[in-house]
N, C-alpha and C positions, 0 to 999 in steps of 0.2 A: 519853406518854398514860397518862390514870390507868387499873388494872386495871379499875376497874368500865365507867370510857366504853367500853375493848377491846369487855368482854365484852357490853355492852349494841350495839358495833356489828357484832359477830360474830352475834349474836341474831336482831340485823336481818335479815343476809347470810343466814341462814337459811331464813328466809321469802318472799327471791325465788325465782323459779321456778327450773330447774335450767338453761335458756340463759343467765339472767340469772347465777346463780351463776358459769357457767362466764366467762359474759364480765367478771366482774370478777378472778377468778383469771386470765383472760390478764393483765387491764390490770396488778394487778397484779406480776405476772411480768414483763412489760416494763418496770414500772418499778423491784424489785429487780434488773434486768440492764443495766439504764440506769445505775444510781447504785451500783451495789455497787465498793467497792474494787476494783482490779486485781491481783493477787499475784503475781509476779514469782518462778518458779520458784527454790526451794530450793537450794543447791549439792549439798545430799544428793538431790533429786526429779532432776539434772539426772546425777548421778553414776549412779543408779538405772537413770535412760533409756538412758544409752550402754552400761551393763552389759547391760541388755535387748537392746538393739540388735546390741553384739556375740555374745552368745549366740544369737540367731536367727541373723543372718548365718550362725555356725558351725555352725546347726543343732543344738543344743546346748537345744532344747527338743521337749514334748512337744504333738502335737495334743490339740483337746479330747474325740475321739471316743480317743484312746489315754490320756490323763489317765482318762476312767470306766473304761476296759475296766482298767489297773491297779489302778483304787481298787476296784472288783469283785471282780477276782483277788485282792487282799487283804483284800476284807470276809470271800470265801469261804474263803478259806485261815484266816484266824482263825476263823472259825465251826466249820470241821473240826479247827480240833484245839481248840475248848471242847467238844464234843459226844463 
């Protein structure tokens, strides 16, 4: 499609009302999830998983409530010794 038809029917889309906008963004979205490629996980994305997986298992990770309370401790610790 030529840039100017795009932009002339983006235009349009504009000017419906906002149920009407949204129901064309479903449509859509149902129809990039209809027709989009399927991608068949990576050997690296599938290597990634099982490292994941065994690390939890081990427990060998951190919550996200202890992930901020460290990044805290650390923002505050650098802060104390620039000051």
């Amino acid at each position: 499609m030529a840039q100017e038809t795009l932009n002339s029917l983006i235009a349009v889309m504009k000017t419906l009302s906002f149920q009407e906008q949204e129901q064309v963004i479903i449509e859509l979205q149902d129809n990039i999830i209809r027709y989009a490629p399927k991608y068949e996980p990576t050997d690296e994305q599938k290597a990634r998983l099982r490292e994941a997986y065994r690390q939890a298992q081990a427990g060998e990770v951190y919550s996200q409530e202890e992930a901020h309370r460290m990044m805290d401790e650390f923002v505050s610790a650098e802060y104390a010794v620039a000051v």
